[in-house]
N, C-alpha and C positions, 0 to 999 in steps of 0.2 A: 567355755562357750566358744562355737567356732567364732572366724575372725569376721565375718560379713554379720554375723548376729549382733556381736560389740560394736559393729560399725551404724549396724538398723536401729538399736538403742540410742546410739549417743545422736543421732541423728534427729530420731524421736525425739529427744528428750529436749535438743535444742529446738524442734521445730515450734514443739507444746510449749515454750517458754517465750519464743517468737511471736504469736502467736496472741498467746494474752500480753504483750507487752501492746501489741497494735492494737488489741482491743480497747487497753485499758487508754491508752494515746488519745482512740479517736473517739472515745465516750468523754474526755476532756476537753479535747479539742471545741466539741459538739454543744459542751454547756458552759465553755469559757463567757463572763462577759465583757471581759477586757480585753481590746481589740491586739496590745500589745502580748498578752499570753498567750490568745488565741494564735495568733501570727508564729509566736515559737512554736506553739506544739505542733499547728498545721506542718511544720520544717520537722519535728520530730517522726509528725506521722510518715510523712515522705523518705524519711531516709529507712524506721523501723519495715515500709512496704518493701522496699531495695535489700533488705536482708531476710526477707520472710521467702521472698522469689529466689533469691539466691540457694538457701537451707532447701525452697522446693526442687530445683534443680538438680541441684545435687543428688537429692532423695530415688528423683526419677533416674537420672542415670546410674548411679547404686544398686536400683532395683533392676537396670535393663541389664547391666554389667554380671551381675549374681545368678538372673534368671539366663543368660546367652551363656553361661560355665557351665549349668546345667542341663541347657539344650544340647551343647556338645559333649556332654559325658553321659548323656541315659543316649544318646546316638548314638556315636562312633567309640566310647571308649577313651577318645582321646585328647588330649590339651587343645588341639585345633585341628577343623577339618580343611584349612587355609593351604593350598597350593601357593607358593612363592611366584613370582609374574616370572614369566620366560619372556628374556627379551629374542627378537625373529634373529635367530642365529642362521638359519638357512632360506635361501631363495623359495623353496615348497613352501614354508609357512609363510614367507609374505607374499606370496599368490592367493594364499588359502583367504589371507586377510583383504587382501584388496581384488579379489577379482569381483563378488559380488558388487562391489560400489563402481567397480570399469564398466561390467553389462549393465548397471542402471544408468550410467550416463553422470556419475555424482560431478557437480563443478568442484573444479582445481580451489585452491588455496593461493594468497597472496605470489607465492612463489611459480605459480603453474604449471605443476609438476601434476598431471594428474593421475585417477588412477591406475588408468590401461598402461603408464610409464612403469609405473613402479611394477605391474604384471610383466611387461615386456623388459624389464632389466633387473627381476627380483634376485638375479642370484649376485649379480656385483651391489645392488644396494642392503640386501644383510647384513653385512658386517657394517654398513655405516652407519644405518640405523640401531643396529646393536650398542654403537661404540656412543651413540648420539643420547638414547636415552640411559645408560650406565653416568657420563658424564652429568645429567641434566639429576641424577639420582646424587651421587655425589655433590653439587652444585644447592643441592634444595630449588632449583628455578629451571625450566626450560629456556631455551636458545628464544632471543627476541622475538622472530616470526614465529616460531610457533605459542609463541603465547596471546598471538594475536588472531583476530577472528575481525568479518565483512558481517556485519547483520546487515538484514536488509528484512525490510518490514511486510509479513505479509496478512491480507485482506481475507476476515475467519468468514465473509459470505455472510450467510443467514440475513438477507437483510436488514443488518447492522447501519449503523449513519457512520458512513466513512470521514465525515470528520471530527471523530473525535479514538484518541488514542488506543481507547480499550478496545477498537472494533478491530488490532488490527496482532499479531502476533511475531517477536521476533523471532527469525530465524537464522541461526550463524553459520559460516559457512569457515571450515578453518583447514591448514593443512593439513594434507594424505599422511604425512607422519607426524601429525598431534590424534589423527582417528586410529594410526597403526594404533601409536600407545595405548591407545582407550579401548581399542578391541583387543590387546595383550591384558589387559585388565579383566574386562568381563570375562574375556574367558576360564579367570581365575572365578572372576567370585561368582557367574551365572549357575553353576554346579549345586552352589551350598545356601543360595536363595530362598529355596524353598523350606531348609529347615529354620532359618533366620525369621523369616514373616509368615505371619497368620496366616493360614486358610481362608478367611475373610477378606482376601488381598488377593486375586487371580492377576492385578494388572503387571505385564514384564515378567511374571513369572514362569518359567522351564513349566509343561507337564499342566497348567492349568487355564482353564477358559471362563472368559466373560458368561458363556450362558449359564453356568454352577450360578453365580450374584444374582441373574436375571430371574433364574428359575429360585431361587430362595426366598425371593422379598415376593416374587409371584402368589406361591404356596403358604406365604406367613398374612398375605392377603385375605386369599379362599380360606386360611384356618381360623381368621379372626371373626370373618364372615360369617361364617359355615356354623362354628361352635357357640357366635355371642361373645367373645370375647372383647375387651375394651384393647385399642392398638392405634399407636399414632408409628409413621414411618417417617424422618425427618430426611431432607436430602442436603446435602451440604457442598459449597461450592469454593473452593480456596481459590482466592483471587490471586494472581499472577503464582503459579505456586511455584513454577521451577526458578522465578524471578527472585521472590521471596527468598532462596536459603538462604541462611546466612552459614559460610564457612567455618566460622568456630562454631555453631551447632553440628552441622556435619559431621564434622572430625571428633567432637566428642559424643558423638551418638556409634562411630563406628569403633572409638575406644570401648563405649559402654557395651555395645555387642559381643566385643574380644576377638574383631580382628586384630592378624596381629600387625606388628608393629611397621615392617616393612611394606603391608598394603596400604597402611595409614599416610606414611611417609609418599606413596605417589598419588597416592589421592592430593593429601596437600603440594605436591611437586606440579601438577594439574592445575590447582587452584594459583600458584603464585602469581601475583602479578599480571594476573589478567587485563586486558584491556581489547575494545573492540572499537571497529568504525563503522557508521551507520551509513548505507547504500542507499539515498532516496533520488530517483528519477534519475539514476544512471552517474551522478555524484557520491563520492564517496569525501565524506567527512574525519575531522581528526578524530586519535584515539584519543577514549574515555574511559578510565579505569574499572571495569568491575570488580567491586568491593564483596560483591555476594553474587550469587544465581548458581545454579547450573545449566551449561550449555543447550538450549533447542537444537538437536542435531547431530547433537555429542553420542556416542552409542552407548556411554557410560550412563550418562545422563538420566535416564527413567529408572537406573537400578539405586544410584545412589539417592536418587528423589525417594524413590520406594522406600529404603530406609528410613529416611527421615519423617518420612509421615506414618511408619509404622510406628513408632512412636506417641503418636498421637491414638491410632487404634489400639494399644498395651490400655493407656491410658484409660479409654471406653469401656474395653475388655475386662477392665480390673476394677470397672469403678461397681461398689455393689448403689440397688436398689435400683437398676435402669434394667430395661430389657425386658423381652416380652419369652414367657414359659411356653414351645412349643412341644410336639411330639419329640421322644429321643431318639436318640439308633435303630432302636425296637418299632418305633411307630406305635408308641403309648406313652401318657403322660404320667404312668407311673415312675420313670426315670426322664422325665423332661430337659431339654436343652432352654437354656435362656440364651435367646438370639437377642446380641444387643449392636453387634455391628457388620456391615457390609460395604466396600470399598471396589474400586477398579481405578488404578492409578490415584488422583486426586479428588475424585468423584467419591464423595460417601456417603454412607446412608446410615440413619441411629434408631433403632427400635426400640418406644417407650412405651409402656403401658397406659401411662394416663397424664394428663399434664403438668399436675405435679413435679413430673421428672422431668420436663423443661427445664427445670430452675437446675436440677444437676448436671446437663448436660450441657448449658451455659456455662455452668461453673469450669469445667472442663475445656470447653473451648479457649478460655477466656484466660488458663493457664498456660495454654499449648503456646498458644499465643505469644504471650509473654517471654516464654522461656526459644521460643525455635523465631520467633521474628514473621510466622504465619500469621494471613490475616482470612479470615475466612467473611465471603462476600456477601451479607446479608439481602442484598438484592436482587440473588439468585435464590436464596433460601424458599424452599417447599416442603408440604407437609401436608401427609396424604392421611386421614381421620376413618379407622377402619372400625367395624359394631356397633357398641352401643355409641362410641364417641361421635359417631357424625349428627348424634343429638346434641351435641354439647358443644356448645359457645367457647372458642379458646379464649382464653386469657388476656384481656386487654394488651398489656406489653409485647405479648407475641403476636401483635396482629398487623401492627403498626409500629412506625418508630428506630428505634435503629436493632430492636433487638425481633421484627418485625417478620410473619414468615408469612408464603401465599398456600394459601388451606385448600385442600381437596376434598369432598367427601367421596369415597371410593363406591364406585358403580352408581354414582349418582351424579358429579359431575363430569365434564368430560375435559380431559388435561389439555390445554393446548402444547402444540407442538417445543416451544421454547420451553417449556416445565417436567419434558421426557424424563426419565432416569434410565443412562445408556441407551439412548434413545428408544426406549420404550413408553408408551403410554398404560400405566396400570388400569386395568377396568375388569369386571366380571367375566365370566366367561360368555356370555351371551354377547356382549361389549367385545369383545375378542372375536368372536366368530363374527361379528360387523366390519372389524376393523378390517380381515382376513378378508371377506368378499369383495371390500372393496379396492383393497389392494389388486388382488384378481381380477376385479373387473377392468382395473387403470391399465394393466399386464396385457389382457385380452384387447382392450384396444387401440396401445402401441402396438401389439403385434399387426391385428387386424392393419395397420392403418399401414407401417410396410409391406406387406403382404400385398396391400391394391397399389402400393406408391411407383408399382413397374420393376424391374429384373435390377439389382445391386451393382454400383458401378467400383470399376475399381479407382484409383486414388488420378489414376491418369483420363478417366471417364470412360474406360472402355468398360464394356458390360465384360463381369467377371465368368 
């Protein structure tokens, strides 16, 4: 039996043994009447929960590990399609890296070296930087500034109540050569992105766009409609997500994919010993270690987030009895596709047939959870009720409470703007050609209203 099979058994075998031991705990637990057994077993049940999440873990990464050896060998043929990082050995590639961030104007790093310097002296700073991040490889840790980072907090708008923390987004701002390394990075692993993550995942990815998501959950709309089908769409909101990673999930989620071992090792060369100071009102405060995140601002940052939460869609993707049957390839349900997830960055979205599947896609959550340290924000949560279901009354627990979601019935009500999905508002197509007019009519008369406002001045007031 090959060796991953032996491994999927023994695996099994313990999980199923796990498993009924915490059943059989907290059915004790349950009907103890003496306060002093009950009190042991309750300590039983907590510790048998602590090895059931453990054996889960495992399993998931086992499974992502087994299925990423197979992605690359029905690919390419071969053990990895992993390019080794090039450190900027010439002046031309570190132009190549920093000119884009010099013409945006990107601000300097604690040291103020910014990055029209590094353009105007790429060919003598190559080799130091070469020599800087080889050391830092060796070392296991980058040089102290650059392991440091300025957040400074910024305001997400939307008429948010600016005092209170979640209205407001960290942003870091770190050395020109902590971004070199990070763009020698991507450039390794941006290439082989797309064979790595679902198609149900367009966000950071090479070759793929947001309107693929937009137009699919569109169409799973009109076909729920169209045909009678029963179709709930859930939207999901992971609160702080890039905040949330936690490092050792990371690093074992990119073992479990099969990169290899030398991109693992600067990933974690990246993470070491983080720490940042927080910039409010032109004060900058001491360093604070971060323990976990990945960086806002970091260019690496969206592709390793994307990992991590493609973990969570495998999860969706493989779980059976969720998902709604639509047309296949063909455009007939005689080969039918079950659509069960859609994504853009940390934005997702769960296609259930009927409410039933709530209960398994809670379940799910509610492991991801557990195992990656994500929390997903039930006060953002929506849920859009398409065919026969917008007769029917969700489920008490899902309506209210902490497992609580806000209900839509499609082309019936109209979503407010905070409830968009990628800032779309779903509705009929008659609802669509509303929305459309009226956008053009707000168009027409901004323009209209330049148009009488007199001749365009330039920036010094002279008429252009």
């Amino acid at each position: 039996m090959p060796e991953h099979r032996l491994a999927r058994h023994k695996c099994e075998a313990e999980r199923t043994a796990a498993f009924n031991k915490l059943t059989r705990l907290r059915t004790q637990a349950r009907t103890a009447s003496h306060e002093g057994r009950k009190k042991g077993l309750l300590a039983q049940v907590a510790r048998a929960e602590a090895v059931v999440l453990r054996i889960e873990r495992s399993r998931i990464m086992e499974n992502e590990r087994h299925e990423a050896d197979k992605s690359r060998t029905r690919d390419t043929g071969k053990a990895s399609d992993f390019e080794r990082i090039k450190p900027p050995r010439t002046g031309q590639f570190v132009t190549q890296l920093t000119e884009p961030a010099a013409a945006a104007g990107a601000p300097p790093g604690v040291d103020g070296l910014t990055a029209d310097f590094y353009v105007r002296h790429s060919k003598a700073m190559a080799p130091i930087l070469s020599e800087i991040f080889k050391e830092a490889w060796a070392k296991g840790k980058m040089p102290d500034d650059m392991r440091g980072a300025i957040t400074t907090l910024a305001y997400k708008g939307k008429g948010l109540p600016r005092d209170v923390w979640k209205s407001y987004r960290p942003i870091s701002v770190t050395m020109i050569a902590y971004r070199i390394m990070g763009r020698c990075m991507q450039l390794s692993l941006g290439p082989i992105m797309p064979r790595i993550i679902g198609e149900s995942q367009p966000g950071f990815i090479p070759g793929r766009s947001i309107d693929d998501d937009v137009l699919a959950v569109c169409e799973l709309a009109n076909f729920c409609e169209a045909e009678g089908r029963p179709g709930l769409f859930v939207m999901l909101d992971n609160e702080k997500a890039y905040d949330r990673v936690q490092h050792s999930f990371l690093l074992e989620t990119l073992d479990a994919f099969g990169f290899p071992p030398e991109f693992v090792t600067m990933v974690r060369v990246l993470l070491q010993d983080m720490y940042t100071r927080l910039k409010v009102n032109g004060h900058i405060g001491d360093a604070l270690p971060a323990t976990n995140s990945v960086r806002q601002g970091c260019v690496l940052a969206p592709s390793l987030y994307a990992l991590v939460h493609e973990v969570f869609l495998i999860m969706i993707r493989r779980q059976r009895g969720i998902g709604i049957s639509v047309p296949g390839a063909e455009g007939s349900l005689d080969r039918p596709f079950c659509m069960k997830e859609r994504a853009f960055a940390d934005d997702t979205g769960v296609a259930l047939a009927s409410d039933r599947q709530l209960d398994t896609l809670f379940n799910v959550m509610r492991d991801f959870q557990d195992i990656s340290g994500a929390k997903f924000g039930m006060d953002k949560a929506v849920g859009l009720r398409m065919g026969p279901l917008k007769d029917v009354t969700p489920p008490a627990k899902y309506r209210s409470g902490a497992t609580g979601i806000r209900w839509y019935d499609y082309g019936v009500d109209e979503i407010p703007t905070k409830d968009k999905y990628l800032g779309i508002k779903f509705a009929t197509p008659d609802l669509v050609t509303k929305q459309w007019e009226e956008k053009i009519a707000a168009v027409e008369a901004e323009a209209n209203a330049a148009m009488t406002g007199g001749a365009p001045k330039s920036y010094a007031g002279r008429s252009a």
